[in-house]
C-alpha positions in Angstrom: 38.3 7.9 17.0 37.0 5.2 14.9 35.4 3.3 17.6 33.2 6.1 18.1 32.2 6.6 14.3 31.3 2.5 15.1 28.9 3.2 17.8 27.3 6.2 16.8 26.7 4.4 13.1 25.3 1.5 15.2 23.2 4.2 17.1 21.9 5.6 13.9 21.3 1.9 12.3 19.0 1.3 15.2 17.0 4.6 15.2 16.4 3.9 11.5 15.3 0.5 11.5 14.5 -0.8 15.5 16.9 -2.4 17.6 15.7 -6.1 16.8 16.0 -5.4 13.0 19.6 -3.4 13.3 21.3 -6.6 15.4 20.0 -9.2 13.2 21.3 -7.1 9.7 24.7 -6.4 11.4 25.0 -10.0 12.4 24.5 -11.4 8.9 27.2 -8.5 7.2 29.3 -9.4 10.1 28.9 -13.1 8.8 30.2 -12.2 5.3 33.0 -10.3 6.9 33.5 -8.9 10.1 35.1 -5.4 8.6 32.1 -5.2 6.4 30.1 -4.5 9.4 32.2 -2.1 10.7 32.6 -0.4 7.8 29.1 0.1 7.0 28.3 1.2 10.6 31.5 4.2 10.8 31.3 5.3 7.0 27.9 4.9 5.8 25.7 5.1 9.1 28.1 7.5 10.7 29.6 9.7 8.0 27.2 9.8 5.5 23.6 9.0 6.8 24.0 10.8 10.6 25.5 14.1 8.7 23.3 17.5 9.1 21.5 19.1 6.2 19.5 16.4 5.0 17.0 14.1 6.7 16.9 10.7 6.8 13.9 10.4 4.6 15.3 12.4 2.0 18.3 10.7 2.6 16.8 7.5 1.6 15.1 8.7 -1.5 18.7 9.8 -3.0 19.7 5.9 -2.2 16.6 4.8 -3.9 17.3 6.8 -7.0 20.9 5.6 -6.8 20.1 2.4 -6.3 17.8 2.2 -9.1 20.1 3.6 -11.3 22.9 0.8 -10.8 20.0 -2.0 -10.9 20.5 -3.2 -7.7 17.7 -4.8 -7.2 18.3 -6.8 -3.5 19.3 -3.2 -2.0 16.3 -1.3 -3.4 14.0 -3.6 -1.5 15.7 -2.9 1.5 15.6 0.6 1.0 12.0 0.7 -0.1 11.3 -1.1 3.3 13.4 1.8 5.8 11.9 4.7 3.2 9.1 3.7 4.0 9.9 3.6 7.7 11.5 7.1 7.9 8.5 8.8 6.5 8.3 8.4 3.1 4.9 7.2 1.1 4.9 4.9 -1.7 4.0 7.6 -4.2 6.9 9.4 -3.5 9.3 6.7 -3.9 7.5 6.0 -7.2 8.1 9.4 -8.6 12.1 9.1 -7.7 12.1 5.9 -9.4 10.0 7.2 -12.3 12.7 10.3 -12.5 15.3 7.9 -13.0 13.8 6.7 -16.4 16.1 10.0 -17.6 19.3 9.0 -15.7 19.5 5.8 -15.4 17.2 4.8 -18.4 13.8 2.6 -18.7 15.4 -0.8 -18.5 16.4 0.3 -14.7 13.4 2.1 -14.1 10.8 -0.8 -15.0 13.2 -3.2 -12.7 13.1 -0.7 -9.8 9.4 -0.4 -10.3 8.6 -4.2 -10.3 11.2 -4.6 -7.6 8.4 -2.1 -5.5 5.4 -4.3 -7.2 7.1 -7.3 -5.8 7.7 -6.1 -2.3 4.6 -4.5 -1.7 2.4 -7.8 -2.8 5.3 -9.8 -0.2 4.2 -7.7 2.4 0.3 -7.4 1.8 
């Protein structure tokens, strides 16, 4: 049942980030559009992130790398920020970010890495 893929992506969204953090991120992709949010909370909480064999930690290191690799700059610092959360140090997010100098090339690799300067001198 879909409504069920809703809440338990919801469920996941707050365990990953707090309750406060989760409510106030849906409410602004629910601003943009309301099937946005729902969306993101049945697919990508529900069916990808909540699925068994990886956890969330290494979870969010394989959206860093993606991430880096498509240059999307706004989402990596997001996903620096929850990496971080789930368990993840700064040097290993580095070395997935350095990795991706091979397959994704230097130009996204230097962006990621300043992307990571930038946030962690935001949130000295």
């Amino acid at each position: 049942m879909a409504d069920d893929r809703y809440e338990n992506g919801r469920k996941v969204y707050a365990e990953m980030i707090g309750e406060e953090k989760a409510s106030a991120s849906s409410n602004a992709m629910r601003s943009l559009h309301p099937a946005f949010e729902e969306q993101v909370m049945a697919y990508v909480m529900n069916d990808l992130y909540a699925r068994p064999g990886l956890d969330m930690k290494t979870r969010l290191l394989c959206t860093i790398a993606a991430l880096t690799v498509t240059g999307r700059q706004a989402q990596l610092r997001v996903h620096y920020e929850r990496a971080l959360g789930c368990g993840a140090s700064v040097e290993e997010i580095e070395e997935v970010v350095l990795q991706m100098a091979a397959f994704g090339g230097f130009p996204a690799t230097w962006d990621a890495l300043q992307t990571l300067r930038d946030w962690n001198e935001d949130t000295a």
